[in-house]
N, C-alpha and C positions, 0 to 999 in steps of 0.2 A: 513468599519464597518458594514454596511448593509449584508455584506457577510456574516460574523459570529453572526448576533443578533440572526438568525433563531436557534443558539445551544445554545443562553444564553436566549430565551424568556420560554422556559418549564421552565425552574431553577431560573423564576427570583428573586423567595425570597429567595432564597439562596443568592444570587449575592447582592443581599440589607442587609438582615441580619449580612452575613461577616463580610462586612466592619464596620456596625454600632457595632457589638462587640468588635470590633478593635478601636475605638472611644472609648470605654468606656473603653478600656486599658489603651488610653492614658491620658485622661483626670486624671484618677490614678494612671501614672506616672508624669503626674505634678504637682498634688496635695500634693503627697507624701515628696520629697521634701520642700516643704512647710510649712509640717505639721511639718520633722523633727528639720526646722533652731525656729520655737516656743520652740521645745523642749531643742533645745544646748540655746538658748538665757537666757533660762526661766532660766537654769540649770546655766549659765555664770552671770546673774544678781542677782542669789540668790534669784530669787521669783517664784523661780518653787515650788511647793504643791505637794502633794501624791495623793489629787485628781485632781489636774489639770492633773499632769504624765499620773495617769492611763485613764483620757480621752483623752487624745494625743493619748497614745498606743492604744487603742481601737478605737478612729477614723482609727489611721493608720493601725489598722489589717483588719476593714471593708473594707477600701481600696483598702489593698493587697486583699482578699476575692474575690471585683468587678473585679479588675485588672483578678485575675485569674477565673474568669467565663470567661470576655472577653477575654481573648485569648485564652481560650478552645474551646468557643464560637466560635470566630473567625475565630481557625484553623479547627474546624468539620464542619460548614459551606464552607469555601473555601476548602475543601477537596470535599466535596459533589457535589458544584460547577464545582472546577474541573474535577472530576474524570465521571461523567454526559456531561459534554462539552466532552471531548473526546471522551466518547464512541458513541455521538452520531456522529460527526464528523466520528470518523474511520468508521463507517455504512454508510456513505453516501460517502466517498471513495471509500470504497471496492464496494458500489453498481456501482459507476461510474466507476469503473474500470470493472465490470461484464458487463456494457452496450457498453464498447465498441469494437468495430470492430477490425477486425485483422490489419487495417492498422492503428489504434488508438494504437494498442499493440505495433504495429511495431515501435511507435516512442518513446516508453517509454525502455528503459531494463529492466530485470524484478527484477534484482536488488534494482535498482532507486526505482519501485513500492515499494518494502517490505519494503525500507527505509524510505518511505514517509508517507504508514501506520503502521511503527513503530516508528521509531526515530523521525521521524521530530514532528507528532502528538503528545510525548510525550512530547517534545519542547514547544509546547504550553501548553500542560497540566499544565505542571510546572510553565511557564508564568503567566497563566488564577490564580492559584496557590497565585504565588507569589503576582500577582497583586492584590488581594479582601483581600490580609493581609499584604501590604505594600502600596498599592495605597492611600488609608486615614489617614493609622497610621503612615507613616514618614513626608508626609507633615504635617498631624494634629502638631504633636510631635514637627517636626521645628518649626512652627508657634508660635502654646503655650510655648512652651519652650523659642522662640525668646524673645514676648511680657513679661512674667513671667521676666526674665531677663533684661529688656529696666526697667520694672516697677519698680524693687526692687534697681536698681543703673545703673541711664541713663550712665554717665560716665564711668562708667570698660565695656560698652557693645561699647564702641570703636575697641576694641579686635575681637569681633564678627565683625563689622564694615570692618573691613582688612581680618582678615581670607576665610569669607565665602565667598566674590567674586573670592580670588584664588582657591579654592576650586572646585566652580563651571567654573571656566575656565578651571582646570586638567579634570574635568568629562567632559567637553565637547571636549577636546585632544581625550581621551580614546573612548568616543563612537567615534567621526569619523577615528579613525585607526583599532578600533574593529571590524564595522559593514563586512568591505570585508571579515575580515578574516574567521569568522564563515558562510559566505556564500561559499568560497572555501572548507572550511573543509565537510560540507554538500555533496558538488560533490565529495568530495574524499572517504566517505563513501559512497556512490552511488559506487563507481568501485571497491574498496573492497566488499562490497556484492555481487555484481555479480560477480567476482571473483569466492567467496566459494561458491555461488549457481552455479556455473556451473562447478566449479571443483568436489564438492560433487553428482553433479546429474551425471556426468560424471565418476565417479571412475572407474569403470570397464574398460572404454577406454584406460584411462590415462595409468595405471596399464598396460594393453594389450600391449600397444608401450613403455611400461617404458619410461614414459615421467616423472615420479613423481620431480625428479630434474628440469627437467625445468618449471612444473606447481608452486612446492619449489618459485623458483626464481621469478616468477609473482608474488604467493601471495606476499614475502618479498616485493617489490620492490611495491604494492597496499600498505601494511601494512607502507612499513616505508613514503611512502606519505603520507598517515594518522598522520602518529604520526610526523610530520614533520608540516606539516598544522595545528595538533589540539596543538604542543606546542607553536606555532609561535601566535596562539590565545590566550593559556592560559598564556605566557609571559605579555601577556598583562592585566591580570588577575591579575598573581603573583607581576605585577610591580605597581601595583594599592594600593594591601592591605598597604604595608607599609609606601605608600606614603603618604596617608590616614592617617593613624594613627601615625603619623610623626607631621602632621600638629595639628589630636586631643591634640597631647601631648605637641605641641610648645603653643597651642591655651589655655591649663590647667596652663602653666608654665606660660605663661603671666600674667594671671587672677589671680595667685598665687600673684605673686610681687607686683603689682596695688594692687589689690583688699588687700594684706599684711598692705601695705601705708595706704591704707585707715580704718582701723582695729585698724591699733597703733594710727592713728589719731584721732578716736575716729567718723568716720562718716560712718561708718559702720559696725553691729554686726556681731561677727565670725558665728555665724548661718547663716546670709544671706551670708556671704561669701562660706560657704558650699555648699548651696541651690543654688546659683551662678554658681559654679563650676560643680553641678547636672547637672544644665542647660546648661553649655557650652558642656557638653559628649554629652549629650541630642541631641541638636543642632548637631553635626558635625557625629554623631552617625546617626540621620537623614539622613545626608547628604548622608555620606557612604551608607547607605540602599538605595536609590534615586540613586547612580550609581551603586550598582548592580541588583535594576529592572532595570534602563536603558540599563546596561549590560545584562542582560536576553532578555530585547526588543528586543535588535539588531539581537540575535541567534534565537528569536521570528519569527521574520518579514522575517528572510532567511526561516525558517519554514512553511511559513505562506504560501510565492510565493512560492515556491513548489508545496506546499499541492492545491493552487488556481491554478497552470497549469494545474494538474490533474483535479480540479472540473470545470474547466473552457475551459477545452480542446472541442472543437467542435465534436460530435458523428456525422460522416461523413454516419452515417446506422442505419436507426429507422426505427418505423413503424407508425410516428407520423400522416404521410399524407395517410396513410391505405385506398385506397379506400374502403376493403371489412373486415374491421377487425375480422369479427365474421363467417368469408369462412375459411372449411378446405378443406385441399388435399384430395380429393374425391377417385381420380382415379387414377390419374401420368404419366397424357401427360406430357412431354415436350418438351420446341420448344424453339431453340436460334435462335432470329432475327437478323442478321449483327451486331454481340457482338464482340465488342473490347474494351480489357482493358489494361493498363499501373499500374504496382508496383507505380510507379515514376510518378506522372502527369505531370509532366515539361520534362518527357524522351519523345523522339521521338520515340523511339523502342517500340511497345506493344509485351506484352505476347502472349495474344491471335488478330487476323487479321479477323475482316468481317468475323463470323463464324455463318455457319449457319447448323441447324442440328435440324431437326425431331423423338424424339424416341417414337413411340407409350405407351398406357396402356397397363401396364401387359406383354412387351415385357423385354428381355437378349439381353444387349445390351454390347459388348465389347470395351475398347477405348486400342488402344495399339500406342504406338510411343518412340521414342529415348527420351532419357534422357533430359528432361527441356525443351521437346515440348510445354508445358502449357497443360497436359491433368489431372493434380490436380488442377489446375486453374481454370480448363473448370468446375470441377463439384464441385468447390468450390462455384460457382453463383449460384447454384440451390436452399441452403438454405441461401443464402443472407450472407456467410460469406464477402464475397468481395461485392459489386456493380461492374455493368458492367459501362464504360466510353462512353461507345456507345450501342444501339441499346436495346434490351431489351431480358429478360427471361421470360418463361413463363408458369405455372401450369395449366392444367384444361384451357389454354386458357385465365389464370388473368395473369398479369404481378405479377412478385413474389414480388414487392413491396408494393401490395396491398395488401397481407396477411400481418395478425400481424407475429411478428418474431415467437410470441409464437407457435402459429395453423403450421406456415410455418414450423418449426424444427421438429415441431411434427410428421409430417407427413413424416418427412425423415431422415432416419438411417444413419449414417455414422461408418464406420472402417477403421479407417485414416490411412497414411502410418506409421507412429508413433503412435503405439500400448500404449495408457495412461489408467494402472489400477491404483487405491486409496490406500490408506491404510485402511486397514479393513477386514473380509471375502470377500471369495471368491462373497457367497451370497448376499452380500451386494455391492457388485462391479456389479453383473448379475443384481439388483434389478435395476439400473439407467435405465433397459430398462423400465421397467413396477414395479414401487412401491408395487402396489397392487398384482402383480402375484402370483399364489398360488405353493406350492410347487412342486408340477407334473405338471405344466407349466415350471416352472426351470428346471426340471433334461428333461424334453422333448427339450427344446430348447439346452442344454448343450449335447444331445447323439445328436442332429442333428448337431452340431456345431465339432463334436468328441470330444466335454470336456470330458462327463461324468466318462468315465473309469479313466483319469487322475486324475481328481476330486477325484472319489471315492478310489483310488488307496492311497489318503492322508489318516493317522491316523486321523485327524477330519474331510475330508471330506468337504462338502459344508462351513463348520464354519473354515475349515484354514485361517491362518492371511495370508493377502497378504502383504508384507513389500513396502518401497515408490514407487511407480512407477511399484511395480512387480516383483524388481528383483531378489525374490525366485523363479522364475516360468522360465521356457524356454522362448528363444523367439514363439516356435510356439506354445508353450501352452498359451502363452500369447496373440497372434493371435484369437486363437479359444476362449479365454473368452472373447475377443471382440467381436467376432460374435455371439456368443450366446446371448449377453447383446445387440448387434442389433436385432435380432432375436422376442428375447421376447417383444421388442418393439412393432413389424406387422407395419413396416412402410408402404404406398405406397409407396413409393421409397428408395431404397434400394443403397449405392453409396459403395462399396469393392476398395478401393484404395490400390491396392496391397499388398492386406492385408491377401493371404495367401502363401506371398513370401518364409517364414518359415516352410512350412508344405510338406511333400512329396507327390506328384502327385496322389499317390492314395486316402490318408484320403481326398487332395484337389477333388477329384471325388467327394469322397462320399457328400464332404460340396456342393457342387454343386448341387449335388441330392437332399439335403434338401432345397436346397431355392427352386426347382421346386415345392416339395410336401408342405412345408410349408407358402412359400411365391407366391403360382402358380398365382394369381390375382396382386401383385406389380409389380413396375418396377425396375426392378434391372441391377445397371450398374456397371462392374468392368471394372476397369483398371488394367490393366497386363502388366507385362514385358513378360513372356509367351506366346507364342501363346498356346498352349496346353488349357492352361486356359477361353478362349475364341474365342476355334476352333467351338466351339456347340452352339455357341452365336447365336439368332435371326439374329442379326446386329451387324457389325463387324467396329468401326469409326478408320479410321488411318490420324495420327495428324504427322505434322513435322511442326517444327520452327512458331508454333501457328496458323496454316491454317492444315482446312480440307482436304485433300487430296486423301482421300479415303472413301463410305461409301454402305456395301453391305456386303454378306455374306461370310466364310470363300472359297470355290470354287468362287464364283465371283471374289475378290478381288488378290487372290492367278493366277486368268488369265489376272487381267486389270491394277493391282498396282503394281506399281514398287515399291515403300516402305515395301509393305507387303510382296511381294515375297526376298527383301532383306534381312527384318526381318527373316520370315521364312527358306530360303536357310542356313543360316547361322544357326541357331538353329539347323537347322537337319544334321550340319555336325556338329556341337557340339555332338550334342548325338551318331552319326555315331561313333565319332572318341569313345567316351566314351563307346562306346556300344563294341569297336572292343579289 
């Protein structure tokens, strides 16, 4: 409970008010009744008045009147409630999902996340919901309605006597068969969203290999577990209502007969037999409400562990213990001290091995190696997207844990291997480098980047819509808006993760030539599959199987490395043949 006060303590009069409107509903649904067995009585004994009628009527419209404030009352308050709880709740979700780390990402899918700040939060919503305008008014309602009924004829409330304990023995069946199921149905929507998120973010691919039938056969086969799991729940649901009201109407017929006996008898007036009868709905009407909040609980409390794995999950990368929080990247040494890190902390295998590597300020530094050596790995530790398992990174000569994450990112641009534009303009995609940039900073970093001409080549220009992810644009035009959007940044350091794999060798020249003139004091490190790419490099690192292996310039390494002269032979009898 102490978890969730923190989202009901801003709304607490809402949370109070609610239910006490819902109070005053019922208290005007037990009166009501009450009011009307005077009126059949009065009418049945022949001493009912014109004016005694019309003030029965007019109590009872007062009544109805309170009745219907409170549970307008009622409902606009727990709407406001609710709808307050969750949004502040989803905020604080989505922000703990913002905090954390790529190996925090890694253990969630990204499906699970959408579902958890959509579905499941809404889960609650409805809960929080039902609860501030059921929580008071159906216990109130059984209670009053019990005692009202015990007081007006001890004897026919034998009926109640029997009924309600079966009643509550079927409600306690249903919640413990209900509660698993609605926690399996929650994971089964978790795999159908990711699913259509990865089939939808994917289409181009799918499409390319005419795979659409067998992606087809996935979703069905996610889909119909879904609706396999959410029927198997709501069987439970459906076998409820008329069992329910099965018993309301055994529970009316009874009180009929009795309570009949007692009428011809002459020991009790057909009024209170009525008002009686009010009371027993009342009663088992209660009841039924009582197990569909409990039924909501149950799909609540699946909701709840969810949503508490995510806020509860351990952020494995902060900057909580910041020796220097308020240091920026000045300059952009960097220096790995015998770094070694593991995907898998329980794996024996590391990515990267005791790697140790010196890049000066303001130096071109290339990192080139075979496929899955860890050279996206290696420059993933520089802005602390991973933590190293051993040994240390280090800026300026601070361990990079000692920056805040904020100052640390800031100071270093990245153009991942996986090129991610927004939806939005172009402009507004370029602006994540530098917010504030003024417009001849934009179209300057965009001609250094070789956008601008594509750019301007569009009918709107800088204001073209980018659609999800980019995929109106090329992939190398999509390339070059990422570097331009690094660009406008002026990181000190500078990290090109093969990021102009899509561009021909020459525009790639020219984008090289502007990070000299524009970025000539950063440090800028690409990783290449190309030697071409980082033949002109200062410093040339060659990686295999997560160990340094090589580190010196293209002529040094091309006489002393055997990795590099394999990479290289091989490339230039690629192009040989190509050329011939």
């Amino acid at each position: 409970m102490k978890r969730w006060f923190k989202y009901i303590k801003p709304y607490l009069p809402f949370f109070i008010i609610g239910p006490i409107c819902m109070i005053v509903e019922v208290i005007g649904e037990v009166v009501m009744p009450k009011l009307l067995a005077v009126v059949i009585n009065g009418a049945n004994d022949g001493v009912l008045t014109v004016p005694s009628a019309l003030g029965a009527m007019g109590l009872m419209i007062l009544t109805a009147l309170l009745m219907m404030a409170g549970g307008v009352g009622g409902a606009y308050f727990g709407s406001k409630a609710s709808v307050n709880f969750a949004a502040d709740l989803r905020a604080d979700v989505y922000g703990r999902v913002q905090r954390f780390s790529f190996a925090n990402i890694d253990k969630f899918s990204t499906g699970s996340l959408v579902t958890r700040l959509t579905n499941d939060v809404t889960q609650l919503q409805n809960f929080v919901n039902m609860l501030l305008r059921m929580a008071l008014r159906a216990p109130g309602m059984m209670i009053s309605a019990l005692i009202m009924a015990i007081a007006m004829n001890p004897p026919l409330s034998v009926v109640l006597a029997v009924c309600v304990p079966i009643m509550l023995l079927f409600i306690g069946i249903i919640i413990k068969v209900s509660f698993p199921r609605f926690s399996i149905k929650q994971k089964k929507l978790d795999t159908l969203n990711s699913t259509v998120q990865e089939n939808i973010t994917n289409v181009r691919v799918i499409k390319s290999f005419v795979r659409q039938d067998y992606e087809t056969d996935k979703f069905e086969t996610a889909n119909r577990d879904l609706k396999e799991t959410s029927m198997s729940a709501m069987k439970v649901m459906i076998f409820m209502q008329p069992v329910m009201t099965l018993f309301m109407n055994l529970a009316v017929l009874a009180v009929i007969l009795l309570g009949g006996r007692f009428v011809l008898a002459g020991n009790m007036p057909i009024g209170d037999l009525s008002a009686f009868i009010t009371y027993v709905t009342q009663i088992l009407s209660s009841l039924m409400a009582v197990t569909m909040l409990l039924m909501m609980t149950s799909r609540a409390m699946a909701s709840a562990g969810r949503i508490r794995e995510v806020l509860e999950e351990p952020i494995d990368l902060s900057d909580d213990n910041a020796a220097y929080p308020d240091l920026r990247v000045a300059e952009g040494k960097v220096e790995f001290k015998h770094v070694t890190f593991r995907y898998y902390k329980n794996s024996e295998d590391s990515v990267l091995t005791d790697v140790n590597l010196t890049i000066p300020a303001g130096a071109t530094v290339g990192i080139i190696g075979s496929t899955g050596c860890g050279k996206t790995t290696l420059v993933s530790m520089i802005p602390r997207l991973y933590d190293v398992d051993e040994g240390e990174v280090l800026i300026d000569g601070v361990n990079v844990r000692d920056y805040s994450l904020t100052h640390l990112r800031d100071g270093v641009g990245m153009v991942l291997q996986k090129n991610t534009l927004f939806s939005g303009s172009i402009e507004e995609n370029l602006r994540w480098g530098a917010r504030d940039a003024s417009d001849d900073e934009l179209r300057r970093v965009a001609a250094y980047a070789q956008a601008d001409k594509f750019i301007s080549s569009f009918s709107d220009g800088y204001d073209t819509l980018l659609e999800q992810g980019g995929v109106n644009v090329s992939g190398g035009q999509k390339q070059r808006l990422c570097i331009a959007r690094a660009l406008l940044k002026k990181p000190k350091i500078l990290i090109l993760d093969d990021s102009t794999s899509a561009v021909d060798t020459a525009t790639e020249a020219q984008i090289r030539r502007a990070f000299r003139e524009e970025l000539g004091n950063s440090t800028k490190i690409i990783i290449a599959q190309r030697i071409s790419s980082v033949q002109e490099a200062d410093m040339i690192v060659v990686m295999d199987n997560g160990r340094i292996t090589g580190v010196g310039t293209h002529d040094e390494l091309l006489e002393s490395n055997v990795e590099y002269q394999e990479i290289y032979y091989s490339q230039t009898t690629i192009d040989a043949k190509e050329g011939v």
